[in-house]
Phi, psi and omega in degrees: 000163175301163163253344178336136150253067177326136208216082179274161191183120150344300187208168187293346186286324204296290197316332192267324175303331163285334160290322202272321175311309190297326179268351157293348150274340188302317195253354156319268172357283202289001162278293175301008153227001173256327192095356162174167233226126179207142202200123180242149206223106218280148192236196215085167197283327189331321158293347183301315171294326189287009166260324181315322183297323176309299190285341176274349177289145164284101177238143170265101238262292176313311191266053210196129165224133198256166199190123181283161177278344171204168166215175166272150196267102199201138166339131195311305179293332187302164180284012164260043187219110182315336194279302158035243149319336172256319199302332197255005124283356157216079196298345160277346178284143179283119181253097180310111189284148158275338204270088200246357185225178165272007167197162220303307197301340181252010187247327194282316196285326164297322188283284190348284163335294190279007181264328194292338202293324189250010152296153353301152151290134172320311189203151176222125140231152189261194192190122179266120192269152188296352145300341186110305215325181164186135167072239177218034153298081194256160186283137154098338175331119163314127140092045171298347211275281208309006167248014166264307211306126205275340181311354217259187176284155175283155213180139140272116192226162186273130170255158189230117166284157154315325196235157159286140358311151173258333189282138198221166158245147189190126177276135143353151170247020124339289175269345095036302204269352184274038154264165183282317219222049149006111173235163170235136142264116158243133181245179182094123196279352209279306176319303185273010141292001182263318175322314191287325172290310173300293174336299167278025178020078211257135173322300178301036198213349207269333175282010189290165159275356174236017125310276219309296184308329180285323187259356206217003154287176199269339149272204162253157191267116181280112173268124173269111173205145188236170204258000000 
């Protein structure tokens, strides 16, 4: 059965402030028993607030390295680029780029390399598209089967959206799962009615990817969600 935990809140302000309490104990820990903090972090509009929050917390910021969980394959500056996005919301933080090569297949294979270094992570969260997606796992996407496969390497690969940009970086959910501690933040009733359907584990919902993540990580996934 799932391990999923749902986690309801009134409003979205509620919600980002109890996620932002939960992953500041998460990189708490992990200084103290690791010695540095590694937080991998979902890009989209969704997060925005749970970053504004993030940065007014005293997190010691300089020993913390951040990862988007994907990224779009698009110039380090455009405004459609997740590491982007984290460097200027949390400018203190050290923020890992996935774009480490001259091209998408050899940016995936270098953000890997350099994601083990920082294992296990302290905390990994995601973030859900009204397709099932997680990350840039989009449903029917060449070779999406073998990167849901938990059996598989922790990895990074090029994935290809629906939509433009189309071309993505993206970890496995191997590595997605090389973590302490698992979140989902999602708002919105049309998600969480795609949540409830996974959750009561409807035939129709089992090839999505965020099946695979509710059911088949090897801890439990904290679903953060608000209205």
């Amino acid at each position: 059965m799932s391990q999923a935990q749902l986690h309801t809140f009134a409003d979205q302000h509620a919600c980002n402030e109890a996620l932002t309490q939960q992953l500041a104990a998460c990189i708490t820990q992990a200084l103290a028993t690791q010695g540095q903090a590694s937080v991998l972090l979902p890009g989209g509009s969704t997060p925005k607030g749970l970053l504004a929050n993030m940065r007014q917390h005293q997190l010691p910021w300089a020993q913390m390295q951040i990862s988007p969980t994907d990224e779009r394959w698009v110039t380090g500056d455009s405004e459609h680029s997740n590491a982007q996005m984290l460097r200027e919301a949390l400018p203190s933080a050290h923020v890992l780029d996935p774009r480490l090569a001259a091209n998408a297949q050899d940016s995936s294979l270098a953000w890997a390399l350099a994601l083990h270094e920082y294992q296990p992570f302290a905390a990994t969260l995601l973030g859900m598209g009204d397709d099932g997606h997680i990350a840039s796992l989009f449903p029917g996407m060449p070779h999406l089967v073998p990167a849901l496969q938990l059996s598989e390497p922790a990895a990074a690969l090029v994935g290809l959206a629906p939509t433009e940009p189309e071309v993505r970086l993206s970890l496995n959910l191997t590595m997605l799962c090389a973590s302490q501690w698992l979140g989902l933040l999602v708002f919105g009733q049309s998600k969480r009615a795609m949540l409830d359907r996974v959750l009561a584990n409807d035939p129709t919902t089992q090839a999505l990817p965020i099946y695979h993540l509710l059911w088949h990580a090897p801890q439990p996934v904290h679903i953060y969600w608000a209205p």
